[in-house]
KEFIKOL-152481 format. One record per residue (C-alpha): chain; x, y, z. Coordinates in steps of 0.05 Angstrom, whole numbers, plus 5000, padded with zeros to 4 digits. Layout:
% residues N
{pt "A"; {X; Y; Z}};
...
END
This chain:
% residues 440
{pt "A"; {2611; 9282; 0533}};
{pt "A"; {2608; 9314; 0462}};
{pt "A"; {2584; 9276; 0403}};
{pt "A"; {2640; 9295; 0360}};
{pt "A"; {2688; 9266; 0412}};
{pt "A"; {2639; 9197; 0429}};
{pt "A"; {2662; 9130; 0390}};
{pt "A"; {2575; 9120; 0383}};
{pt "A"; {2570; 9075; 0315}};
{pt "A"; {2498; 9088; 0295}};
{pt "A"; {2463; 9040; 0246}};
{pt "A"; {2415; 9065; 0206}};
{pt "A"; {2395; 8990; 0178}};
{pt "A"; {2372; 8942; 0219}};
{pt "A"; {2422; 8878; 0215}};
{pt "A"; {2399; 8819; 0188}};
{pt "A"; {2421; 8766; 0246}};
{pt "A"; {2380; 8815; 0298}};
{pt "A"; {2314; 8777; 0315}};
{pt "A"; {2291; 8816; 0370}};
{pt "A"; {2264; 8882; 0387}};
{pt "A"; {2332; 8890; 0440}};
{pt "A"; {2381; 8867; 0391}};
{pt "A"; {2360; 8895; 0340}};
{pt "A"; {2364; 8972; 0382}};
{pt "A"; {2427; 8955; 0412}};
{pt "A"; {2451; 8946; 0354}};
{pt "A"; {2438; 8999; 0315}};
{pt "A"; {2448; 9041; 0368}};
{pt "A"; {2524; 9024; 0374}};
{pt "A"; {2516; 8992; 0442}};
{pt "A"; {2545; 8925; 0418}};
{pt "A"; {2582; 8888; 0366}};
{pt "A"; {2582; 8812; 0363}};
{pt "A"; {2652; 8780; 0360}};
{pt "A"; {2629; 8707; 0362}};
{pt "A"; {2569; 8666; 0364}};
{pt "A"; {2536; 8683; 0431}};
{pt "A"; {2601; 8734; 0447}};
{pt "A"; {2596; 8814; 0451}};
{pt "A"; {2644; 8867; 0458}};
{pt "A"; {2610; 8920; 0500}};
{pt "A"; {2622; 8993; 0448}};
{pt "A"; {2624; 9061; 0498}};
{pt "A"; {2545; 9065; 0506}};
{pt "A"; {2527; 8989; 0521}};
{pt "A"; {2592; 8994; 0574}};
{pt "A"; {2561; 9057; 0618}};
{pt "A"; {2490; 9031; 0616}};
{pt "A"; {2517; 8958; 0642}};
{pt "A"; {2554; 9005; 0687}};
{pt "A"; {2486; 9028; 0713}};
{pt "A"; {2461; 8967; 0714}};
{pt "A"; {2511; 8930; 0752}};
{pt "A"; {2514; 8990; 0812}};
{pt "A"; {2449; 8983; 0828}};
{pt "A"; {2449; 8907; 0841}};
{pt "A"; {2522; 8922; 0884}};
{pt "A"; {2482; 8968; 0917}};
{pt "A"; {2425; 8925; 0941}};
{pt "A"; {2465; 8871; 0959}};
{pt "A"; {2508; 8918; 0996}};
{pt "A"; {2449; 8933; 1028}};
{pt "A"; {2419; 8854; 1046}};
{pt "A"; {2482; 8840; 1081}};
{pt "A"; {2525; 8809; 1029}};
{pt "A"; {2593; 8820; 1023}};
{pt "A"; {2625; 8826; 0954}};
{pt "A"; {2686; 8791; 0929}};
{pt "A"; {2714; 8770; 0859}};
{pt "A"; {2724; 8696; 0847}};
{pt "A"; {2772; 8681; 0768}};
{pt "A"; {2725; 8663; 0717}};
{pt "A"; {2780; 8590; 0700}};
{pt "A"; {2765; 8537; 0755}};
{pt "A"; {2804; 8475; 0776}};
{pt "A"; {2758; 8420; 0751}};
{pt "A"; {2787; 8381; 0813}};
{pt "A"; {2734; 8422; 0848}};
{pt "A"; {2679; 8404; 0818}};
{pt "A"; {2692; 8330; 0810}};
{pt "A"; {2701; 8338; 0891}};
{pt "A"; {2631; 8366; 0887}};
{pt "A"; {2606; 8309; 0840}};
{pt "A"; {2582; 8359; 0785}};
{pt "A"; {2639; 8357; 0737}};
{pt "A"; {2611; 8298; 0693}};
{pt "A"; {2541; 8315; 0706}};
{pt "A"; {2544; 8391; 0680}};
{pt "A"; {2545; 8378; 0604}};
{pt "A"; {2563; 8404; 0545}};
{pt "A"; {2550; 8483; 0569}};
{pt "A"; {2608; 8476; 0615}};
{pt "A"; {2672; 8497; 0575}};
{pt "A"; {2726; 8446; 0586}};
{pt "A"; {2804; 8467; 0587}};
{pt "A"; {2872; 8436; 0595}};
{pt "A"; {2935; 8481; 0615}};
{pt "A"; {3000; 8465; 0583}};
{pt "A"; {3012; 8419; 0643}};
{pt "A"; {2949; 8373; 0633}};
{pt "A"; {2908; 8397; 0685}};
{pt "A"; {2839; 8396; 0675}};
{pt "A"; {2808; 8464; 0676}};
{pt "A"; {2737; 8499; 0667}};
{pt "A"; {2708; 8571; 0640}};
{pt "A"; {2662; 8579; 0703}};
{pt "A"; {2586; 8575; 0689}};
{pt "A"; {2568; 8587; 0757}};
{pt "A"; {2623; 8587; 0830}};
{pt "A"; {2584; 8543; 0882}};
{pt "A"; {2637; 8506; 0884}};
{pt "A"; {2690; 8556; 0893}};
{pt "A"; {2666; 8590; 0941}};
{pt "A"; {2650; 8528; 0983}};
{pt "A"; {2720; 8517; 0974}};
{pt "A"; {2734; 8585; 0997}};
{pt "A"; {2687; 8586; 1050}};
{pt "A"; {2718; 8517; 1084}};
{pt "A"; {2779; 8545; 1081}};
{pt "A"; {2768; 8608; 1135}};
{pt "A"; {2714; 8591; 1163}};
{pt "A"; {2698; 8534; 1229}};
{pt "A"; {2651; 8554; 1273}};
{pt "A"; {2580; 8579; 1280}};
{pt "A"; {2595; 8641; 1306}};
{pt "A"; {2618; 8672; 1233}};
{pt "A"; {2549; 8661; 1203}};
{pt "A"; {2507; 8669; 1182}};
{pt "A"; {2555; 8695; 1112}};
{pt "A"; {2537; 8722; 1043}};
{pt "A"; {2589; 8729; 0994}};
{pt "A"; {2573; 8750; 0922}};
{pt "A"; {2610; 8780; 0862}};
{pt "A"; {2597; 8815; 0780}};
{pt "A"; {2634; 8774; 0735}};
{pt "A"; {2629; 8746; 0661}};
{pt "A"; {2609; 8675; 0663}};
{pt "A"; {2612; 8623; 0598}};
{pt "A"; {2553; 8573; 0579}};
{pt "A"; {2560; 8545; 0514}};
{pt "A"; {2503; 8550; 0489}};
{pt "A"; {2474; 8507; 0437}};
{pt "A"; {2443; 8562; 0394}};
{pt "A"; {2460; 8625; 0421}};
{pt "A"; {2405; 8677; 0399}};
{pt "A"; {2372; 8739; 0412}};
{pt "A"; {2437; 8781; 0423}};
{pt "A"; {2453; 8793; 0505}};
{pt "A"; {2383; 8751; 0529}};
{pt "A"; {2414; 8686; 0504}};
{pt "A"; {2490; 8693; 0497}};
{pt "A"; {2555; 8655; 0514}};
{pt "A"; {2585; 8704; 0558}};
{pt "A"; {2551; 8733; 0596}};
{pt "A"; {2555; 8783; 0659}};
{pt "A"; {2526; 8761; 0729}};
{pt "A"; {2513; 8773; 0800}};
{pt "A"; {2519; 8713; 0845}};
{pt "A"; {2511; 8710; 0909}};
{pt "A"; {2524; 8646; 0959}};
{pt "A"; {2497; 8647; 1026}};
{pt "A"; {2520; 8596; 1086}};
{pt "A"; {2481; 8588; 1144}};
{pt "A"; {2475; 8539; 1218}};
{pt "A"; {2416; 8504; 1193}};
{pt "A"; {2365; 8503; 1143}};
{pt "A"; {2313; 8553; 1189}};
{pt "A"; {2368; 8605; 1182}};
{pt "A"; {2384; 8581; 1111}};
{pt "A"; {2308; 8609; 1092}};
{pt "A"; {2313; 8672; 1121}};
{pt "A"; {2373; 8684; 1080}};
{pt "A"; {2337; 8675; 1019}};
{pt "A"; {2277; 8716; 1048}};
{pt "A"; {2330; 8771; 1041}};
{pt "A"; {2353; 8752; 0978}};
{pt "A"; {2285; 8752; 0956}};
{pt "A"; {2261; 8819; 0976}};
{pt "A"; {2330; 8853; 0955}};
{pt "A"; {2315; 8819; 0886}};
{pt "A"; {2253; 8859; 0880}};
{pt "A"; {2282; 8926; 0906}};
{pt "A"; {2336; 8918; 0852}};
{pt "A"; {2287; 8900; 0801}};
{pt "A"; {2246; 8966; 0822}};
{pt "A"; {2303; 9008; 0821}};
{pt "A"; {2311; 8998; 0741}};
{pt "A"; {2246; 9004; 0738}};
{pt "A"; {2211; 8940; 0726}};
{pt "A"; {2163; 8904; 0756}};
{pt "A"; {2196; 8832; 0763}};
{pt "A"; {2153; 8769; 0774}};
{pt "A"; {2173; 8716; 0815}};
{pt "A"; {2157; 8636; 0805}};
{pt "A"; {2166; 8577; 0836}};
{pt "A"; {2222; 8544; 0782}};
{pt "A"; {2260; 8480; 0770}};
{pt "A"; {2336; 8475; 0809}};
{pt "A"; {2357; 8449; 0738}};
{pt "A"; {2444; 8433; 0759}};
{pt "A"; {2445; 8475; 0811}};
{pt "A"; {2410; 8426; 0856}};
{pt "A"; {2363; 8432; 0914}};
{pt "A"; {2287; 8432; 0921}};
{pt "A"; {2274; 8501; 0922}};
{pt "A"; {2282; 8559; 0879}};
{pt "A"; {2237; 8623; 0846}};
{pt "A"; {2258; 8653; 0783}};
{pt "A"; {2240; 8723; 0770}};
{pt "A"; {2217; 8744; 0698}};
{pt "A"; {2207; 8819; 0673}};
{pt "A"; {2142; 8824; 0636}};
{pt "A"; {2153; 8839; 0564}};
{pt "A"; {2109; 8813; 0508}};
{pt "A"; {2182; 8778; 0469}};
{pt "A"; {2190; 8741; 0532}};
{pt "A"; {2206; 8664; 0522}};
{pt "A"; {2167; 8638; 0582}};
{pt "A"; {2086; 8651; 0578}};
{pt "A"; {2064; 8684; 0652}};
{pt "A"; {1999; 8668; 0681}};
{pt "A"; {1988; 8712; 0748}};
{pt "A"; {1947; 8750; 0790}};
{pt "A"; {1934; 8818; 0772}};
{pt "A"; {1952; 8839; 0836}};
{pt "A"; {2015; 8828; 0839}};
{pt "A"; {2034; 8882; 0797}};
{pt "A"; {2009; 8925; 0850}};
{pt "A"; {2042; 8895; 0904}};
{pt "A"; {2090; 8936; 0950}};
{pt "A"; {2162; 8921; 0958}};
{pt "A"; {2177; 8905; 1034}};
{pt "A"; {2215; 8962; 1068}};
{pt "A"; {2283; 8961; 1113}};
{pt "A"; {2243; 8933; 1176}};
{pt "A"; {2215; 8870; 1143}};
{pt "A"; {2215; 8811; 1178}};
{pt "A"; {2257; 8759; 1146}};
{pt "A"; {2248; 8710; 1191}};
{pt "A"; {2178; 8694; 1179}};
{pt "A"; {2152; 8637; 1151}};
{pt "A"; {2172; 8631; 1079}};
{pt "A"; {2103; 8633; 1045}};
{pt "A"; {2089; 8690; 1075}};
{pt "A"; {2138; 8730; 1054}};
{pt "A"; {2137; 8697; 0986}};
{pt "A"; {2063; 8682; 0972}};
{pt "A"; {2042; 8749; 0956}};
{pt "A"; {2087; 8762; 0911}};
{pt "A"; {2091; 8695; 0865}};
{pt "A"; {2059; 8688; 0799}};
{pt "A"; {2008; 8627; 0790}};
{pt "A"; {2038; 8593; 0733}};
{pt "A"; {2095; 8584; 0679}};
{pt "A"; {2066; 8548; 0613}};
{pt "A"; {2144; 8530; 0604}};
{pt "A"; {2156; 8496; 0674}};
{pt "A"; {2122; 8435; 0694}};
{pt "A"; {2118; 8451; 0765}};
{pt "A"; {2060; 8494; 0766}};
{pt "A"; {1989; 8482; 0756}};
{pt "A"; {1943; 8521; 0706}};
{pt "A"; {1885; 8484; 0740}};
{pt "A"; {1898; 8521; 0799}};
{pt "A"; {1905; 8586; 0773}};
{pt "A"; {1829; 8577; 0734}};
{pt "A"; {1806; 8551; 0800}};
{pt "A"; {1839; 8603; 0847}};
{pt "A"; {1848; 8676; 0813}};
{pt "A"; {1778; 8706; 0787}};
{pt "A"; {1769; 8711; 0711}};
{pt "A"; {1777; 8793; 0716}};
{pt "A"; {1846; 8789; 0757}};
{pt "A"; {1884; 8734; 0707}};
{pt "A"; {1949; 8773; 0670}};
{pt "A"; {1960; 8715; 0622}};
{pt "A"; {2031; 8743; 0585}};
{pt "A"; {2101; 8740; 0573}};
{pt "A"; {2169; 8740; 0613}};
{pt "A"; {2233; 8742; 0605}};
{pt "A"; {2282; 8707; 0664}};
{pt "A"; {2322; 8760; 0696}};
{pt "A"; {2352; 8728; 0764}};
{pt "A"; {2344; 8664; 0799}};
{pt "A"; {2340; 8643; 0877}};
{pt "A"; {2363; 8573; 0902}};
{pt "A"; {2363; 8538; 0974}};
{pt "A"; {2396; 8473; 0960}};
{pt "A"; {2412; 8458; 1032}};
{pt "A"; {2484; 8411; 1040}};
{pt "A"; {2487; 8389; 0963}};
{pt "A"; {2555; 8416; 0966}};
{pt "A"; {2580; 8421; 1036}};
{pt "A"; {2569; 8351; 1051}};
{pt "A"; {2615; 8325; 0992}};
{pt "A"; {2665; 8380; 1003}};
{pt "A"; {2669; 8379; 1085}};
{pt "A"; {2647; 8450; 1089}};
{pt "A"; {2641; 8440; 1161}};
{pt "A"; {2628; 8488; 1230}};
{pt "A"; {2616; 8475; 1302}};
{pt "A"; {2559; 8488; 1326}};
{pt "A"; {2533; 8520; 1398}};
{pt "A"; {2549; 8440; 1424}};
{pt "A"; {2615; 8441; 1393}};
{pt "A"; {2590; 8390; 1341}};
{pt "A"; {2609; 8400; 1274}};
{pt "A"; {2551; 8402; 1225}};
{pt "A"; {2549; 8421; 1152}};
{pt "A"; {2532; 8487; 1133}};
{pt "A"; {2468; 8500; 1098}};
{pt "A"; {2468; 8540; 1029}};
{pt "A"; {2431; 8582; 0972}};
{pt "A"; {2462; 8612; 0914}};
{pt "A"; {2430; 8681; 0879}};
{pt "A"; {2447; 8696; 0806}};
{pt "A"; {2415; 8758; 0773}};
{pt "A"; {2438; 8768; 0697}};
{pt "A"; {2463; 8839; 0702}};
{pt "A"; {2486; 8841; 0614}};
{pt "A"; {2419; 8801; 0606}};
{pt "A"; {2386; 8865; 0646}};
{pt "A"; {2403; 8913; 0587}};
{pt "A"; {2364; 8874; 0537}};
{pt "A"; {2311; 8862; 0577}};
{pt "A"; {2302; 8933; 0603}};
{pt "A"; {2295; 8945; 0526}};
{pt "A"; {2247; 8900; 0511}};
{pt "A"; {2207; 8926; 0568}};
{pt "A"; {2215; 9003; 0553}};
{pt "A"; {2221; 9022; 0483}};
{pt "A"; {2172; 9045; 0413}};
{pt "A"; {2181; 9050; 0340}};
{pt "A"; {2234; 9105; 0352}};
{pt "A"; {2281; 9074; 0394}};
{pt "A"; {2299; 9051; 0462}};
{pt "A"; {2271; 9093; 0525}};
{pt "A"; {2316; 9081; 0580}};
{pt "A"; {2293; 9083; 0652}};
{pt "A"; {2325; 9148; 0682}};
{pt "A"; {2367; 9099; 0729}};
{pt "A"; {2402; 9055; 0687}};
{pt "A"; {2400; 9108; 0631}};
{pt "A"; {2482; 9115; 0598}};
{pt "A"; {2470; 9191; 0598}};
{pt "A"; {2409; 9237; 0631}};
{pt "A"; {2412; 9299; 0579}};
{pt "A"; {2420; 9296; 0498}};
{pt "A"; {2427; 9374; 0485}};
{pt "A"; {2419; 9388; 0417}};
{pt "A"; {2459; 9437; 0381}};
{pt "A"; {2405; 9450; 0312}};
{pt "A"; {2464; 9501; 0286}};
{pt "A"; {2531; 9490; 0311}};
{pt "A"; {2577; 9546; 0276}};
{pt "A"; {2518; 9599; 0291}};
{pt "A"; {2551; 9641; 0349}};
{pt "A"; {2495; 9658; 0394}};
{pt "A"; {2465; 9582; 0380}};
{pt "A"; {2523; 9548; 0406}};
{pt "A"; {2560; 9601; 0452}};
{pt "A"; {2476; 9583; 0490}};
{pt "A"; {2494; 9500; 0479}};
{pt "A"; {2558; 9515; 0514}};
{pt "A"; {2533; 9547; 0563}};
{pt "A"; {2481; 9490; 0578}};
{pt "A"; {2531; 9435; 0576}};
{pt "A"; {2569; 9471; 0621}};
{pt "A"; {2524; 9488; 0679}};
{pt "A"; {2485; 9418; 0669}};
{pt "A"; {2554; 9378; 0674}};
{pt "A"; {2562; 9426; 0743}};
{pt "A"; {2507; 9402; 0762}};
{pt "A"; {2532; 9329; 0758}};
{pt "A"; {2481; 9313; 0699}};
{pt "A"; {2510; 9265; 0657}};
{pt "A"; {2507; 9297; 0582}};
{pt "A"; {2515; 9277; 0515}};
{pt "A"; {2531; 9342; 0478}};
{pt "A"; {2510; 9337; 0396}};
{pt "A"; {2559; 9383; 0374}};
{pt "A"; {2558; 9349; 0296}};
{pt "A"; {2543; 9391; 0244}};
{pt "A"; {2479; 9350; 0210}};
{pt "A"; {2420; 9349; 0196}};
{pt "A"; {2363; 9366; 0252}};
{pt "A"; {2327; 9307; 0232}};
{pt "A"; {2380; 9257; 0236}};
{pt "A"; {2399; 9292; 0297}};
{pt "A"; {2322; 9277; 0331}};
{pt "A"; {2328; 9196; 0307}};
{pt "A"; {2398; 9195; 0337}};
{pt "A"; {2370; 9226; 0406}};
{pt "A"; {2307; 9180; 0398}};
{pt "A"; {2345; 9114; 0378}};
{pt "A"; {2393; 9116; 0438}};
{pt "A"; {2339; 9131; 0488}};
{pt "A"; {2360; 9176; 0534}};
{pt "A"; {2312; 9201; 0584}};
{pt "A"; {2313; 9285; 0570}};
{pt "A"; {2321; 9318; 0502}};
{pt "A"; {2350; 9393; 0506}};
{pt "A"; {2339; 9424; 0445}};
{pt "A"; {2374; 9497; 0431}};
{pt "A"; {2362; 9525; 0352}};
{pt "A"; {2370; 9597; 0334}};
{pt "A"; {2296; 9614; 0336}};
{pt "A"; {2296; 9598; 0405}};
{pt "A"; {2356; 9635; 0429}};
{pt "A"; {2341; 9697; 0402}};
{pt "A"; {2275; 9690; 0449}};
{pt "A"; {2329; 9660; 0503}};
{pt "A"; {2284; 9597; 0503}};
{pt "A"; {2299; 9524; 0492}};
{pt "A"; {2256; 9466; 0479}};
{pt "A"; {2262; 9402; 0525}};
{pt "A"; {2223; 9331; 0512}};
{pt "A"; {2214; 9284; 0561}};
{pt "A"; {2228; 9210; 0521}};
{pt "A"; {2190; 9167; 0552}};
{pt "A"; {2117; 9212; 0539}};
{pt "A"; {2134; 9250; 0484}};
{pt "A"; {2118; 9315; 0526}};
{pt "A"; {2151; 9374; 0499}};
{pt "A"; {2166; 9441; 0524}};
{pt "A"; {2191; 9507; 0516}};
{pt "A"; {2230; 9545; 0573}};
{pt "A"; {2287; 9592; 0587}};
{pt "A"; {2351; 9572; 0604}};
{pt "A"; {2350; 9578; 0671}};
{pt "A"; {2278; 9540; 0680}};
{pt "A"; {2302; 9489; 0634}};
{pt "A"; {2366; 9473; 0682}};
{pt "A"; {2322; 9483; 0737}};
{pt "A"; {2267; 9425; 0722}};
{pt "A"; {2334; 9378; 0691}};
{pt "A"; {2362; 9384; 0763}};
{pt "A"; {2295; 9370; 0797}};
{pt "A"; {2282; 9310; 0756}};
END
């Protein structure tokens, strides 16, 4: 893609509303622009790294067994009075009428739906156990939306909604779920946390949140040192073991912001030189909540004695727009954002220092050219500015390589690449250059 043909809206001031480091980048790096309160239109750059983002959860969950659909984001609130929540929600839930009176709702979350939809097709035992998930924009409204993306309005998600014989199958479902939340997590390159968390509406007894360690985060960590270092389980894991131990290794101690855990225990258990005491910021949830809403809505199956029973649940939400801020807030300096090289909206910013100057940019050319071949993704400053404004651009937006072709260079047949994320620079030729851009 070249510059001079990109719709990228740079800032150069940071705005005033942006309170936060991620906000505050995404902003000025023309990722976003606020529409409402809590409400973002996605601009080119934010679009292809939620792109990223939102591929590599498919992909995992692709991979766990679960089988994407795509539910509408306006729901019947006949549903959800069937499932007793309707009253009980509050004042997040959006609330509708059509032009024919009917009682409508902006979807916060579809375990309703897709109970619906799952009673619907499904009867006996011998269809489970079933995962069903899909990426779509969900509405909360928020009573003080903040922060940009990590506490908006609308908001993109993954959720997933699992349906199983009985609850010992129900568990290893969310084993699965579990472990593909920390592959995916891994993938974007963050080390997520998981907790033991309140169900909060959702319902159920059982749930882990899973916060990305970042020192803005609203909720203060308190782990084990540990499990920083712990290995995500491969393809062969067992899922049906017993849920501790798949779990316990990997769950932090204590949130101070959640009731349910116990700083006691975390003085008493976890030696003084292995406590992480920091910061995290929610990324995805896991729930079990059992027949909360098959039982109201008859989401029935025969079992293996051609008794019907209820099925047994557990919905999976991971906050795929939230993702993008909170990648940010994990990865980033005084100069800008440094994306991860797998969520990152382009590999390669080459860097034309003279465009106009034949050999200089008949050797950019070239290099867009032969990287694009390649299938590197490449944003192509063909501008005619200045090289320092060029540099902050390349450093603001993050991406992972820096290609940098000037005259002096070329008339060596050398160009100078920097690796964002260390600083690292280095001179090559052409060919080496394209060679160690392919390789990674």
């Amino acid at each position: 893609m070249r510059l001079s043909r990109y719709f990228l809206p740079i800032l150069r001031e940071t705005p005033k509303e942006a309170e936060i480091v991620s906000h505050r980048l995404m902003l000025r790096a023309g990722m976003l622009r606020q529409q409402a309160a809590g409400i973002y239109s996605w601009l080119p750059l934010g679009e292809r790294v939620l792109a990223r983002i939102e591929q590599i959860v498919r992909e995992e969950q692709d991979r766990a067994g679960a089988i994407e659909i795509l539910m509408p984001t306006i729901q019947p609130a006949d549903l959800w009075r069937e499932s007793g929540r309707y009253d009980d929600y509050g004042k997040e839930m959006l609330r509708i009428v059509d032009r024919h009176e009917r009682d409508m709702l902006y979807g916060p979350t579809n375990e309703e739906m897709v109970t619906d939809i799952f009673r619907a097709y499904v009867s006996s035992y011998r269809s489970l156990p079933l995962n069903l998930y899909h990426i779509q924009w969900k509405f909360r409204d928020e009573v003080r939306p903040r922060f940009g993306v990590m506490r908006g309005r609308e908001f993109l998600m993954k959720d997933a909604y699992s349906f199983d014989i009985d609850e010992a199958a129900a568990r290893v479902s969310y084993n699965r779920m579990f472990v593909a939340y920390l592959k995916t997590f891994k993938r974007m390159g963050l080390t997520a946390i998981p907790m033991r968390a309140e169900t909060g509406p959702i319902g159920g007894d059982l749930s882990h949140e899973f916060l990305v360690l970042a020192d803005t985060g609203e909720s203060g960590v308190y782990c084990h040192r540990d499990v920083l270092d712990q290995t995500v389980p491969g393809d062969d894991f067992d899922y049906g073991g017993d849920l501790d131990a798949v779990i316990a290794p990997w769950t932090a101690y204590y949130a101070a912001t959640e009731d349910v855990h116990d700083p006691e225990r975390f003085e008493r258990e976890v030696p003084e030189e292995k406590r992480l005491h920091t910061r995290g910021i929610e990324v995805g949830q896991v729930f079990y909540f059992g027949t909360k809403y098959s039982v109201p809505m008859k989401a029935n199956v025969a079992g293996p004695d051609g008794v019907e029973r209820p099925v047994h649940c557990g919905s999976y939400g991971i906050g795929v727009s939230r993702l993008v801020g909170a990648i940010i807030e994990a990865s980033h300096d005084d100069d800008g954002i440094i994306w991860p090289d797998s969520v990152a909206p382009f590999t390669v910013g080459l860097i034309n220092l003279k465009p106009g100057d034949g050999p200089t940019s008949d050797a950019a050319e070239g290099l867009y050219d032969r990287l694009t071949k390649a299938g590197i993704a490449v944003l192509y400053d063909d501008v005619d500015n200045r090289a320092g404004a060029k540099f902050a651009t390349m450093d603001l937006i993050g991406l992972p390589w820096q290609v940098i072709v000037g005259p002096k260079g070329i008339a060596s047949g050398e160009v100078e690449i920097k690796r964002r994320a260390t600083g690292e620079r280095e001179t090559l030729t052409i060919d080496a250059a394209i060679n160690r851009l392919v390789a990674g």
